[in-house]
C-alpha positions as CSV (number, residue, x, y, z in Angstrom):
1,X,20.6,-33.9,39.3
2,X,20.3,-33.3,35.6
3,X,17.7,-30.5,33.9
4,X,14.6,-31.7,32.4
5,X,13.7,-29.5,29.5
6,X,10.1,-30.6,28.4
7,X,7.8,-28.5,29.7
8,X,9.8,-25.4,28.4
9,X,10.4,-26.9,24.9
10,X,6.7,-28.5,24.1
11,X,5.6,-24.9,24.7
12,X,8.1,-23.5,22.9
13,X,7.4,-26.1,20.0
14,X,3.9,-25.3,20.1
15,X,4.1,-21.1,19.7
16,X,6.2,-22.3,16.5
17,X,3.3,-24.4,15.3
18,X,0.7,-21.8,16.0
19,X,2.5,-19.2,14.5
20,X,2.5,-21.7,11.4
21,X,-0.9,-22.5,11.5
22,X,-2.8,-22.4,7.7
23,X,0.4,-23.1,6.0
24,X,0.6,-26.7,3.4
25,X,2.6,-29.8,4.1
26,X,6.0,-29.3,6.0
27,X,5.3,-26.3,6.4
28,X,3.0,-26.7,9.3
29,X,4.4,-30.2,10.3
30,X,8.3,-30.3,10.9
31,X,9.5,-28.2,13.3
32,X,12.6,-26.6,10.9
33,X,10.4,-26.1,7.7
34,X,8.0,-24.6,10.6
35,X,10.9,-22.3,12.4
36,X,12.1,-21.1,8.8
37,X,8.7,-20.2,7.0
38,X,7.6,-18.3,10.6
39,X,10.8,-16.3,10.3
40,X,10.3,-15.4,6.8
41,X,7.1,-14.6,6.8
42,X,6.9,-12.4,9.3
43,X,10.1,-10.3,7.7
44,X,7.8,-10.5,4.5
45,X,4.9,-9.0,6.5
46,X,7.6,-6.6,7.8
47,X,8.4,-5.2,4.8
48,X,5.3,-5.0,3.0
49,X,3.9,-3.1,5.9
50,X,6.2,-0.1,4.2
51,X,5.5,-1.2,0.2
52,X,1.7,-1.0,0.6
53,X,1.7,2.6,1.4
54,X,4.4,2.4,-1.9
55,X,2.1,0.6,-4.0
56,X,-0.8,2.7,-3.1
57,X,0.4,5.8,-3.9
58,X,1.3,4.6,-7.4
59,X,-2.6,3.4,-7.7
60,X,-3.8,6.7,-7.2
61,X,-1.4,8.4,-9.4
62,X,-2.2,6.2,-11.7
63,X,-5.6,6.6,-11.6
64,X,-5.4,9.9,-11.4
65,X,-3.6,10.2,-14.9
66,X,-6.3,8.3,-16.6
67,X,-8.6,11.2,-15.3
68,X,-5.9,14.2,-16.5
69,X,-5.5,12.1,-19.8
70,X,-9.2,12.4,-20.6
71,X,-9.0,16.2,-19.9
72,X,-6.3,16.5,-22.6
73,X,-3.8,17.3,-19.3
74,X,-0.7,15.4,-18.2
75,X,-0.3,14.6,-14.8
76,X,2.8,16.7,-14.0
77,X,0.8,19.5,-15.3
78,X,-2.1,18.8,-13.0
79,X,-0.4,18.3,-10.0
80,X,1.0,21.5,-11.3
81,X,-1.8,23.4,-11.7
82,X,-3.3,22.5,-8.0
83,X,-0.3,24.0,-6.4
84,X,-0.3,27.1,-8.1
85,X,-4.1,27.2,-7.4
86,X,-3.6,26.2,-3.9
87,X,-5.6,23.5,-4.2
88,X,-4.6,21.0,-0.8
89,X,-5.8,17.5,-2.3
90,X,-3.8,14.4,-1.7
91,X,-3.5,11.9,-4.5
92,X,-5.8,9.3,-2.6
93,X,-8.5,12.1,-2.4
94,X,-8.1,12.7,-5.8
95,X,-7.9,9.7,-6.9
96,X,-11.7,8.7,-5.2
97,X,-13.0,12.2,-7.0
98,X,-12.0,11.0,-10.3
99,X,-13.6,7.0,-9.4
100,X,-17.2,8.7,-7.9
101,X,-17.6,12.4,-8.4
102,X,-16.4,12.8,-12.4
103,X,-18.5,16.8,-11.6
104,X,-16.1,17.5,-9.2
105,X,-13.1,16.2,-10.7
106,X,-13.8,18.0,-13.8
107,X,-14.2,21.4,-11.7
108,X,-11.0,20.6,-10.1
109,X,-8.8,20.0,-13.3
110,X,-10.4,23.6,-14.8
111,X,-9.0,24.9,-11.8
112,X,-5.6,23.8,-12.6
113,X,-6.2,24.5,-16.0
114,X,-6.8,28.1,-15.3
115,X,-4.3,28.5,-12.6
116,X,-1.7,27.3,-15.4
117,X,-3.2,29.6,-17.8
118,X,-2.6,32.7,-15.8
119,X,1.0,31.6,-14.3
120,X,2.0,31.2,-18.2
């Protein structure tokens, strides 16, 4: 008696094309195209899981400079000056004070400014 396979491989054949579902052309119609841009997208998706947190952080710092810049302050310095203040603040929380409390932000760099001061 041979072994009849269809059952087994139209479901199989069908997770593929759900997985692939939004994608153009071959890409959601032929099975290989379907099996290879599945498997690549989800090691894309893998690794960029660990990049955003990457890509964020350089964001805030970034943002975060623009602020020090406009206080005549580098960034080093800052980050600098909060430590020897013991000032706790992560970038991202920094980063939002500088976007939509300016006040605050600017209380926070004369902080470091005088912490810096009085270590020199």
């Amino acid at each position: 008696m041979r072994v009849k396979s269809g059952v087994p491989r139209n479901r199989s054949k069908k997770r593929w094309f759900k997985a692939a579902k939004g994608n153009f052309g071959g890409r959601k119609n032929l099975l290989r195209t379907v099996k290879e841009t599945v498997v690549k997208g989800r090691a894309y998706a893998y690794r960029d899981r660990r990049v955003r947190k990457r890509e964020f952080r350089a964001l805030w710092i970034t943002r975060i400079t623009a602020a020090c810049r406009a206080h005549g302050m580098r960034y080093s310095q800052f980050v600098y000056g909060l430590k020897l203040a013991g000032i706790e603040l992560d970038r991202k929380s920094l980063s939002e004070l500088a976007i939509h409390e300016p006040p605050v932000f600017d209380e926070i760099v004369d902080v470091a400014k005088g912490a810096l001061d009085g270590n020199a």
